[in-house]
Every structure is written in C-alpha cells, then in structure tokens.
KOLDRENKE-525745 format. One record per residue (C-alpha): x, y, z. Coordinates in pm, whole numbers, always signed. Each point is the difference from the previous one (the first is absolute). Layout:
<rs>
X | Y | Z .
...
</rs>
This chain:
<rs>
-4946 | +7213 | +2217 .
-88 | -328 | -220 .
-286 | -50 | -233 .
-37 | -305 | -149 .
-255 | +3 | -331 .
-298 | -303 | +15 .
-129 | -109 | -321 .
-377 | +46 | +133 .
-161 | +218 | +269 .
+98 | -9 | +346 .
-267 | -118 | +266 .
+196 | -25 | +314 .
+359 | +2 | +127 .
+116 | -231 | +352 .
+372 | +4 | +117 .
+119 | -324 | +101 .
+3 | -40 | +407 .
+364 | -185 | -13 .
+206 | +162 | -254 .
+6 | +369 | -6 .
+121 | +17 | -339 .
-331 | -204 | -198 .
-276 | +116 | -20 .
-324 | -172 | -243 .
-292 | +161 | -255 .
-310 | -85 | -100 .
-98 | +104 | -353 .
-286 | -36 | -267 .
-8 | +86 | -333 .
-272 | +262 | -161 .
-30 | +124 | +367 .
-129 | -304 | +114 .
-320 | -50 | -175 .
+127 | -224 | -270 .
+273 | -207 | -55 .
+319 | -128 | +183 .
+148 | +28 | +324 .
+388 | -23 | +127 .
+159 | -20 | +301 .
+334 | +183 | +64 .
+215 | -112 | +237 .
+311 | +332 | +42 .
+332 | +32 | +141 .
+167 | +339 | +63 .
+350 | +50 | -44 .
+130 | +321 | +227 .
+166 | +178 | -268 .
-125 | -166 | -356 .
-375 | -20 | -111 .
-269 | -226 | +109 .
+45 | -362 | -147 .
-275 | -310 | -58 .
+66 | -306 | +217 .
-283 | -169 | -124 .
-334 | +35 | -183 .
-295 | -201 | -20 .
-288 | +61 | -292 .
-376 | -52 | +87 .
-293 | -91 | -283 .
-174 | +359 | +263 .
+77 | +264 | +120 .
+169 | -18 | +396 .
-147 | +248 | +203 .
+177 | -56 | +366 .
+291 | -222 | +108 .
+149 | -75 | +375 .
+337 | -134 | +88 .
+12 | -322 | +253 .
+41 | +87 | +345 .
+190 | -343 | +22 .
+162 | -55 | -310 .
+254 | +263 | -177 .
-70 | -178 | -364 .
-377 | -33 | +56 .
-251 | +274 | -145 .
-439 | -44 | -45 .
-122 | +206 | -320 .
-363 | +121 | -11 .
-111 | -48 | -364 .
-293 | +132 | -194 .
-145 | -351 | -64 .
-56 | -56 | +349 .
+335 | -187 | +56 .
+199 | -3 | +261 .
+348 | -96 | -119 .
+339 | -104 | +234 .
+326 | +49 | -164 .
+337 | -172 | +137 .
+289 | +247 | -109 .
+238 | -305 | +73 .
-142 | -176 | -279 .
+15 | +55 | -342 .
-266 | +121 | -216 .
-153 | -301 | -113 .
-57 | -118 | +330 .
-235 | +351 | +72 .
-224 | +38 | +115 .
+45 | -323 | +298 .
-374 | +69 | +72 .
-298 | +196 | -176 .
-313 | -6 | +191 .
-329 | +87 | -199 .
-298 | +58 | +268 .
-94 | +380 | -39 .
-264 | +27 | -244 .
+115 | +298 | -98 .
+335 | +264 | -39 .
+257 | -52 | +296 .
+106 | +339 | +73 .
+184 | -23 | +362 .
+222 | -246 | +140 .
+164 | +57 | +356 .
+232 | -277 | +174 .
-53 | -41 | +347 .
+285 | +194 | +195 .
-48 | -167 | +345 .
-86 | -371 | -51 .
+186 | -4 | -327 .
-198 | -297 | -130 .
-241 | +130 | -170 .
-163 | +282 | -237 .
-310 | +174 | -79 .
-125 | +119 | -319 .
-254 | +226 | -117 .
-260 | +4 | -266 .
-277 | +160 | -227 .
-208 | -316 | +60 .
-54 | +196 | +370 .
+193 | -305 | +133 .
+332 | -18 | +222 .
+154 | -297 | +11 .
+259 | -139 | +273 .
+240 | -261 | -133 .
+297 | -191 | +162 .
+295 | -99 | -235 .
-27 | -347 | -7 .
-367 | -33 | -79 .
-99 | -8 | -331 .
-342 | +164 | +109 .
-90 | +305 | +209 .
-5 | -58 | +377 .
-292 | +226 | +16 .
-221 | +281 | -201 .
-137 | +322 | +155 .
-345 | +93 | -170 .
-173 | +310 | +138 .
+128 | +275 | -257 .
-274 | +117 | -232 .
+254 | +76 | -250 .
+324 | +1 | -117 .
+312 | -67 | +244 .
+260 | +227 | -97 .
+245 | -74 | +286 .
+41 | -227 | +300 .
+319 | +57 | +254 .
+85 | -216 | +287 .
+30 | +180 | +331 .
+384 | +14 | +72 .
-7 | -81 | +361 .
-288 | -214 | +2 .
+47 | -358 | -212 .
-415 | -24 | -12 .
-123 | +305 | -70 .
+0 | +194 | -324 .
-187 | +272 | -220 .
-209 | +22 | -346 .
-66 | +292 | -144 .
-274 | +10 | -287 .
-212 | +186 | -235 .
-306 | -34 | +241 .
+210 | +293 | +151 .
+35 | -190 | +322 .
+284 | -195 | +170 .
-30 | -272 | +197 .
+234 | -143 | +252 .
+12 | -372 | +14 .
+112 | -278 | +235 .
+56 | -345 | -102 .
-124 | -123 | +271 .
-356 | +154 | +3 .
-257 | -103 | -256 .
-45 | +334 | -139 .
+163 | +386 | +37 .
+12 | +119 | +299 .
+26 | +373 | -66 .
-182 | +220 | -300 .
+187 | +349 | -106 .
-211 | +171 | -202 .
+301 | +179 | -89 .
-100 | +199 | -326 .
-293 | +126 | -168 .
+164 | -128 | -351 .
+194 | -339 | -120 .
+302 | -90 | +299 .
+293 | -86 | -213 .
+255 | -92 | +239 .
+64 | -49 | +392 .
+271 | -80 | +158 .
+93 | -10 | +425 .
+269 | +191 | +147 .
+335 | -189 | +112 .
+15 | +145 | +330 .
-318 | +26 | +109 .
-252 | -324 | -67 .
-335 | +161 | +67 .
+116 | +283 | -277 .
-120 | -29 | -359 .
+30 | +230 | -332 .
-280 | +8 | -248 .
+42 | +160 | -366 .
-321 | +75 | -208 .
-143 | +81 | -322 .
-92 | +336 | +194 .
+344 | +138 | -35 .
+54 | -82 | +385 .
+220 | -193 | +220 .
-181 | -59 | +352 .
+191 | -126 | +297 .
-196 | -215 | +288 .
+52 | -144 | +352 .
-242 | -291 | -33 .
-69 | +65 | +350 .
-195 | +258 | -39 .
-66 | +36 | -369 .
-305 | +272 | -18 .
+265 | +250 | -99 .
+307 | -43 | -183 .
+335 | +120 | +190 .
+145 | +205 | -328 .
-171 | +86 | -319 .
+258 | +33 | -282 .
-67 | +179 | -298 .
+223 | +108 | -298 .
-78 | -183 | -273 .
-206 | +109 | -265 .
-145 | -371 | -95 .
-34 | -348 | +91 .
+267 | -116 | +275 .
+89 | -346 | -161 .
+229 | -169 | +315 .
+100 | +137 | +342 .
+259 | -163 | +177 .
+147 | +78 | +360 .
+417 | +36 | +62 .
+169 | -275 | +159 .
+214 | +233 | +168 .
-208 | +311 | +109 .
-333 | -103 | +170 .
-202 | +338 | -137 .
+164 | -13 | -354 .
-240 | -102 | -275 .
+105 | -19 | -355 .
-298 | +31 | -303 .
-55 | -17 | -388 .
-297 | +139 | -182 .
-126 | +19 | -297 .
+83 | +359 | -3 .
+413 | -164 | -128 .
+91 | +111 | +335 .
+191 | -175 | +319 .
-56 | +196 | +318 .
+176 | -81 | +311 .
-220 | +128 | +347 .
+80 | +23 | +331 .
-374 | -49 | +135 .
+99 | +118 | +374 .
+99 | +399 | -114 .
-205 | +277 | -114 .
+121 | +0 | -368 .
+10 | -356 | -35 .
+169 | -18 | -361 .
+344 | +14 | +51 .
+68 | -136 | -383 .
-148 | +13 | -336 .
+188 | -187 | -293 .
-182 | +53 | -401 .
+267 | -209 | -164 .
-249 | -259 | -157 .
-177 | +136 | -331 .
-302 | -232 | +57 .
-217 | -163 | +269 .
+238 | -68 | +317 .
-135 | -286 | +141 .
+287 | -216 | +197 .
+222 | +142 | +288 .
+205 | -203 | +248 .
+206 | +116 | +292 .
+325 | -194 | +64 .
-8 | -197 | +350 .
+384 | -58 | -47 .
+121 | +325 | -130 .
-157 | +365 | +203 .
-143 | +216 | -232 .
-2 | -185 | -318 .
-281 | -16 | -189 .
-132 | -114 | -312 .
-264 | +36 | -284 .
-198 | -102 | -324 .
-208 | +72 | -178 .
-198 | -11 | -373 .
+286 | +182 | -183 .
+198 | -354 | +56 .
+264 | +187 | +208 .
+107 | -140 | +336 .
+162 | +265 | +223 .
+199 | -61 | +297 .
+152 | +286 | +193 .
+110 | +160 | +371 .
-262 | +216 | +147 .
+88 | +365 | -72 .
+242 | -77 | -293 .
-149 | +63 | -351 .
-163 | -396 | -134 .
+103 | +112 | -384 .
+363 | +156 | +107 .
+305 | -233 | -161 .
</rs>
C-alpha cells in the first residue's frame, strides 16, 4: 500500500470526511521540540503512489489537525505556539492561513471539529485550557479551566452536539457540556498521564482512554467505577486511540512501542491486529469514515502509511 515520505516527524494523521481519496498530516521538525511545522494535505491515486495536494509550513511544530465538518476545503491546525490556524484548500497559499487564533498560553496539541453542529471546534492545550471556538469569531466562544495539567486531547461526543471529552496528564477525563458552567463528570481513568480519548460512533455514553500505563480502558459513563474492557498489548505509552466508524467495538491505537494495534474490546482476545511498520514513535492513526477498513498512520520516522486492515502497510 502507499507511503508517502514527510520531511519532519509525523504527529497525527486525519482522513478527509468528503473525499475518500485525501487525507492531511501534521508534522514538526526535530520531533517537535524545536523548529518548524508543515501541514500535508494527500491524495491517493488507486494504483500509483500517494501525491501532495497541498502543503502549508508553520514557524512550530503542528501537533493535531481536524477537517471541517461543513466545509470540504476547510482544515484547523493545532500549533506548538499556541496557535490555532484555519487553512482554505480553495485558496492559494498566500492567502493561508484565512485565520490564526493565538489564545492558549501554551502548545496546542488537539484540535477536534464538531461532527454534529458542524459550526464549531474545540482545541486542547498544555496551558490546562480547552477552548470552544465558532468559525467566524476571531476569539474563542468559550475556555474550559479545571485540568491541573496538560490537555492532551479533547473529542466531541458524536451524537451529542454539546457534549465532549478531555483527557489530560492529571490522569483524569472529564466530560463537558457547554451548557453547564463546569464538567459534569470526573473519570479518574488512569493512575499515569491520559494521552488520548475518544467516544464510540455507535454508542454515545461509550468512551476509549489510552495511557502512559501501557493501557487502553473502555467506559460507559453511566456507570464509570469500572471500566467495560481493559486492553493491554503494548509495551509503552499508547499515544492516540481512536474508535471505527464502521464497527461500534473496533478501536484502533499507536504507541510509543512503533506499534498500531487494532482491538475488538467486546471478545476475549481483544487484539485482532498488530502492525510494526513504523521504525520510530507511532503517534497518529485515523480510520476512514468513507472507505471500511482503511486506515492510516504516522509517525517520527516521517513516514505516513495508509493501508486495508489485514493487508501488509509496507507491501507495494
């Protein structure tokens, strides 16, 4: 299947919800403690190799990036500085980014558009901050402070245009409502740093958390004193977990181990797929929404893999 080569490291990997064939990257250079970012926008061509439709440089690194919900050209960048930026594929490069908003005080390291209202976006940050913004307001709607350290993810409950998710290095979650003046649920999910949460597609009161303990916990938030699945298989950090459009128990992961595992958290042996094609720190995975079973990843050896589930990622 297609690899496409990235000047820097990879930080995370999102297929575009509108064209199955494009797919964007975040990158940083020097791993992402000093230097440049770039934004890769993809297309795949079903027989010839993976070609750039557009790329966008950043003075930092770009940790996270979400398509529009609402717009096929539109895509928000989390950057290092604490930017968020919007890019406008149908422009040209000059005009990019249309907006960059600079409120986090600190790294912005998630970004997730909102998939029911499709007006709006959340981002996450190490200033312990998450921030709600609208597209045509030059300043955040909103910012959720009750983190006592780094946000390392925030996801917007797919069912529920309110609601959403941060998961942080206090090793709690918290589930949020826009509506209420502060969280209205605690997880305290992990004994170690929560990397990465996101809520199943088929199920709303379903949510995945990956840790620095090696772990992937799965909770019903209606009765979260014990998770419903414990998953464990990799040997380090679990950098981003991320639930299948298509199968509600299917969760794909990336760790620090260079691994991508693919569980299915309702069976005994819940790994059902284990993929060691990166030769660094995997830290990006995406499941297609258009396209069953395709997935894709990235990570710090500046490879971007995309690839069937079950077929080999480096095979021709």
């Amino acid at each position: 299947m297609p690899v496409f080569k990235t000047p820097f490291n990879g930080y995370a990997v999102k297929f575009s919800p509108f064209y199955e064939h494009r797919l964007a990257v975040a990158t940083a250079q020097n791993f992402g403690i000093l230097g440049n970012g770039r934004v890769h926008v993809l297309d795949l061509s079903p027989a010839g190799p993976i070609s750039e439709f557009a790329a966008f440089d950043t003075a930092d690194a770009v940790y996270d990036l979400s398509w529009s919900e609402s717009h096929d050209s539109l895509l928000v960048a989390a950057v290092a500085d604490g930017s968020v930026k919007l890019y406008d594929l149908s422009l040209p490069p000059p005009s990019n980014p249309v907006r960059s908003l600079h409120e986090h005080t600190r790294e912005a390291h998630s970004a997730d558009y909102n998939p029911v209202r499709r007006d709006s976006f959340i981002t996450g940050s190490w200033d312990d901050t998450i921030k709600l913004w609208t597209i045509d307001r030059p300043t955040s709607v909103r910012t959720f402070k009750e983190h006592a350290y780094c946000v390392y993810s925030a996801a917007w409950n797919p069912s529920h245009a309110d609601v959403f998710a941060s998961a942080s290095g206090d090793c709690t979650v918290r589930i949020w409502d826009v509506r209420e003046p502060g969280s209205t649920m605690i997880l305290p999910a992990h004994e170690f740093e929560i990397l990465s949460c996101d809520w199943n597609k088929y199920d709303d009161c379903v949510i995945a958390t990956a840790s620095v303990d090696k772990s992937i916990k799965v909770w019903d938030v209606r009765s979260f004193r014990v998770p419903v699945a414990v998953l464990n298989g990799h040997s380090y950090a679990v950098r981003k977990v991320k639930f299948s459009p298509h199968r509600s128990s299917l969760i794909a992961s990336c760790s620090y181990d260079m691994t991508v595992c693919l569980w299915d958290y309702m069976v005994e042996d819940a790994l059902i797929g284990r993929y060691d094609h990166h030769t660094e720190f995997a830290v990006g995975v995406d499941m297609s929404v258009l396209v069953e079973g395709l997935l894709a990843s990235t990570g710090w050896d500046e490879l971007v893999y995309v690839w069937q589930h079950g077929t080999d990622p480096r095979a021709p």
